[in-house]
N, C-alpha and C positions, 0 to 999 in steps of 0.2 A: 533234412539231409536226404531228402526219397530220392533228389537225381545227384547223388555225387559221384556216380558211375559217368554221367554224362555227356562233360568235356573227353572223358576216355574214350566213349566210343565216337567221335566225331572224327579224331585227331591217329587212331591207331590205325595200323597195316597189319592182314592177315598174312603171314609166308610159311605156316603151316598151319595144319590143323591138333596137332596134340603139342598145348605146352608153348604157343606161342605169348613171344615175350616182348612186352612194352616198356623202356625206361625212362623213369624220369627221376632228375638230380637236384639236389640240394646242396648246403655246405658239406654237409661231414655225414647226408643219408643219403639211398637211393630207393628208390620206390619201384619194384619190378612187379608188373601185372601182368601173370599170366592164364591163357583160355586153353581149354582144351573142344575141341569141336567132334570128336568121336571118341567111344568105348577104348581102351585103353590099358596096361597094367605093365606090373613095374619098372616104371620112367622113373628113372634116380635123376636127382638135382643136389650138387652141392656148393656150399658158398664160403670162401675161406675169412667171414666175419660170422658172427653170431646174428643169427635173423629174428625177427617175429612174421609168421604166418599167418594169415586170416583168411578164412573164405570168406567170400564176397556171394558167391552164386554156385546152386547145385550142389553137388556130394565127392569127396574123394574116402578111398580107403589109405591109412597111412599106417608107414611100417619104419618105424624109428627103433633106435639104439634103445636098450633098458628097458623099453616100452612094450604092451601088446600091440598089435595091432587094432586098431578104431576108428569108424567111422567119422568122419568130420564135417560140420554143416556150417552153414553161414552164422555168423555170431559167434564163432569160438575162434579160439588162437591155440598158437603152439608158437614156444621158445625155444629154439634149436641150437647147440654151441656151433662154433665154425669148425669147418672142413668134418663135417659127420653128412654121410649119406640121407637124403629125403626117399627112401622110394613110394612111391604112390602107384595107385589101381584109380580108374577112372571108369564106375560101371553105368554108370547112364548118360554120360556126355553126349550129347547131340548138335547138329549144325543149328535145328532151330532154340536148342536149349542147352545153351554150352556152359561148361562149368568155371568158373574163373574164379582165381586166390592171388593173392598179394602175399608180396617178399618182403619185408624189409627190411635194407644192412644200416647199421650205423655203426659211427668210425667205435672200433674200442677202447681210445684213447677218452672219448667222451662219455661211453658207456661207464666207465669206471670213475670219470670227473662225478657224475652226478650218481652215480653209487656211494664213492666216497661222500659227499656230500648228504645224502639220505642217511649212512649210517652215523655221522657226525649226529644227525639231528636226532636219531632215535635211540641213539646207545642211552644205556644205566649204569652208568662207570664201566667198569670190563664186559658188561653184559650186550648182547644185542646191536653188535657192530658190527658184523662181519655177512650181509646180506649181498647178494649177487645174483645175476638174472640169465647167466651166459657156463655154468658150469656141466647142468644135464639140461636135457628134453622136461618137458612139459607142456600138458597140453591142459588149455583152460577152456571153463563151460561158465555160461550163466554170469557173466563180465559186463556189464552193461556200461563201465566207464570206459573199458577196454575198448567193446565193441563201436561206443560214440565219436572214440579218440582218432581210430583206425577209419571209422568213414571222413570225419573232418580233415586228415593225414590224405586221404585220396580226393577229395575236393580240390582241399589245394594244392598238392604236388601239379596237378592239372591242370590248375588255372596258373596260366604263366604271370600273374599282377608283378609286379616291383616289391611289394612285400612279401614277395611267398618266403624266401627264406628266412625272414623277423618269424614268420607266423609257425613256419615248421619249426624252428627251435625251440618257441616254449611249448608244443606241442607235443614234442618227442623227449623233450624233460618230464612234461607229465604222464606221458606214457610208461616211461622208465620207471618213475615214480609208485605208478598203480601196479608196474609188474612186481618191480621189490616187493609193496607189499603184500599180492597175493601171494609171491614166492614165501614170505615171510610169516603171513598167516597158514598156507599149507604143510610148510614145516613142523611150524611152533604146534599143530594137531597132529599132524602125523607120526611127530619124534615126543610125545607129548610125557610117557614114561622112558624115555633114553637122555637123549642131549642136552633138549632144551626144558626136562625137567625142573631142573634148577634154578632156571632163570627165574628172575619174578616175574615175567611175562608167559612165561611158562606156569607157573608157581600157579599165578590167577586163574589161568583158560583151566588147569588142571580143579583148582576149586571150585568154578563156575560147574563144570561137567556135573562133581559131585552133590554140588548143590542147586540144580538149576530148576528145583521144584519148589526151594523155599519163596516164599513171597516177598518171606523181609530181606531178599539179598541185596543189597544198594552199592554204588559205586564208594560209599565213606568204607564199607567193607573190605572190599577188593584192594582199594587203595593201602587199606591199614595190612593187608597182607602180604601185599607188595612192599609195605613200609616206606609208603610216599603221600605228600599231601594230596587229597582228591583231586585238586586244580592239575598237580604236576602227573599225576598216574594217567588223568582223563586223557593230557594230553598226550603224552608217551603209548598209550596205549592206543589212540586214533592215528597218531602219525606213524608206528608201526604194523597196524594191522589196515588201517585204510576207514574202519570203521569204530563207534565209540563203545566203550563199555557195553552200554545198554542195547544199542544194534543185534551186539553179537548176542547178549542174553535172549534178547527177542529170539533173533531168528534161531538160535537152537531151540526155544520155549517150541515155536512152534513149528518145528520138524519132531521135535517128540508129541507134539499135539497130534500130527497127522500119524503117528504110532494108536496111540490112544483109538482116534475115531478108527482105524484099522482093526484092530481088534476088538473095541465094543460097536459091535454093530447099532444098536438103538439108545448108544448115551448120547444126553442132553448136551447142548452146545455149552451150557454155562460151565458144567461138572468138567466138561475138557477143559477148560478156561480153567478152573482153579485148579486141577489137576497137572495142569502143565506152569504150574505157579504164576498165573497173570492174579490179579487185586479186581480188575475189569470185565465184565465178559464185554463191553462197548470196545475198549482199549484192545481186547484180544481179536476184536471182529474186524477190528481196523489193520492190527499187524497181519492179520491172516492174509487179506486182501491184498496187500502194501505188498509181501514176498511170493502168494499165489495166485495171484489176480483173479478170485474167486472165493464168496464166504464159506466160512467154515462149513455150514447148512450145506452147499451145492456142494461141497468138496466130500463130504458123509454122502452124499445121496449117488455120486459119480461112486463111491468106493461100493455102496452097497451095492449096485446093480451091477459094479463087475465081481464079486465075488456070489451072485446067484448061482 
């Protein structure tokens, strides 16, 4: 996907320089790309559908509803409800280094088909049905399905084939898809002693926390807490949160890893491994890598020399 910018710059017209805007249409989306070509600040943009935003190129500063203000780079998104102001700052835009983001509306009518539809498949009787992608802001980091979906989504909105609109439908299902569940998974943490305490989805993440250093914690565990069989919890639990049981144990395992080596300056890489409840230090050098792209070892040795 390194040229799916491509067909866009062939085919576009500049008529101004801050915020100029490109559309392209599908059934029930539109795909707006806009560039900005000089420094800039508070240019409001507002769209009466609920959008998702994504840079594409360069940096803006954004200043939403509920939100602080933050910086925004390419790879990350933001969920915005309709008719709520965008305003943005644009500090290093340039003609030869211009900054460009994408819009994009989809009908609400459809948004809510395949919401309803998600919460059908992940509810637990009254529980965990009421997921939505369109009521506050949110801004997402660190989304690599997100990130993937949003460049294949500008590929093709641009290439005008005879299939583009087959191809963007299931691709904007899956998209919705991956928002519910981060919406779904940053809730179920965030509200983790309030709401969604109770839930047994809640119930589990809230056990995992407190126990996420025992070694013998397994999914037949989690399951029998949730009071479901392991098959049925595995999968209620990956199709709500996006990812499976053991994912999510992982990658907490080792965000408290990277605590550990942070504070002991010259402990052993195995002693983190068991300390952060892995069975492995092999297994634990492979997840390190897998979520930091970097072992364990290089990740100690970057930490000690910035704390000299």
């Amino acid at each position: 996907m390194r040229n799916y910018l491509e067909n866009h710059k062939k085919n576009r017209k500049l008529t101004t320089l801050v915020e100029n805007r490109t559309i392209y249409n599908s059934n029930y989306a539109e795909l707006n790309i806009f560039e900005t070509h000089e420094t800039s600040e508070k240019v409001i943009l507002k769209f009466d559908t609920p959008i998702i935003a994504s840079m594409l190129t360069g940096k803006k500063i954004m200043h939403l509803k509920g939100m602080s203000s933050f910086d925004f780079f390419p790879g990350e998104s933001v969920v915005i409800p309709a008719n709520e102001d965008l305003i943005i700052d644009f500090p290093i835009a340039t003609k030869l280094d211009p900054t460009q983001c994408l819009a994009l509306t989809i009908d609400p009518d459809k948004i809510k088909e395949i919401a309803f539809n998600f919460n059908h498949a992940v509810a637990i009787e009254n529980e965990n049905n009421n997921w939505s992608i369109d009521k506050i802001s949110s801004h997402l980091k660190n989304q690599k399905e997100v990130d993937f979906l949003i460049k294949r989504l500008v590929h093709t909105f641009t290439n005008d084939s005879t299939s583009k609109d087959m191809l963007v439908d299931i691709m904007i299902q899956e998209l919705i898809v991956r928002l519910l569940q981060t919406k779904a998974k940053q809730s179920i943490l965030e509200n983790i002693n309030n709401i969604f305490s109770d839930t047994r989805i809640g119930t589990v993440i809230k056990f995992i926390n407190k126990n996420l250093t025992d070694r013998k914690l397994t999914v037949e565990i989690l399951a029998d807490k949730a009071h479901m069989s392991a098959s049925h919890f595995h999968k209620k639990f990956k199709d709500t949160l996006g990812i499976s049981p053991i994912e999510y144990i992982n990658s907490e395992r080792i965000k408290f890893s990277k605590k550990i080596i942070a504070q002991e300056k010259n402990i052993l890489v195995a002693d983190v491994a068991f300390k952060s409840g892995f069975n492995s230090v092999s297994y634990f050098n492979r997840q390190f890598k897998k979520q930091e792209l970097i072992k364990p070892s290089q990740y100690r040795k970057i930490i000690n020399q910035t704390n000299k």
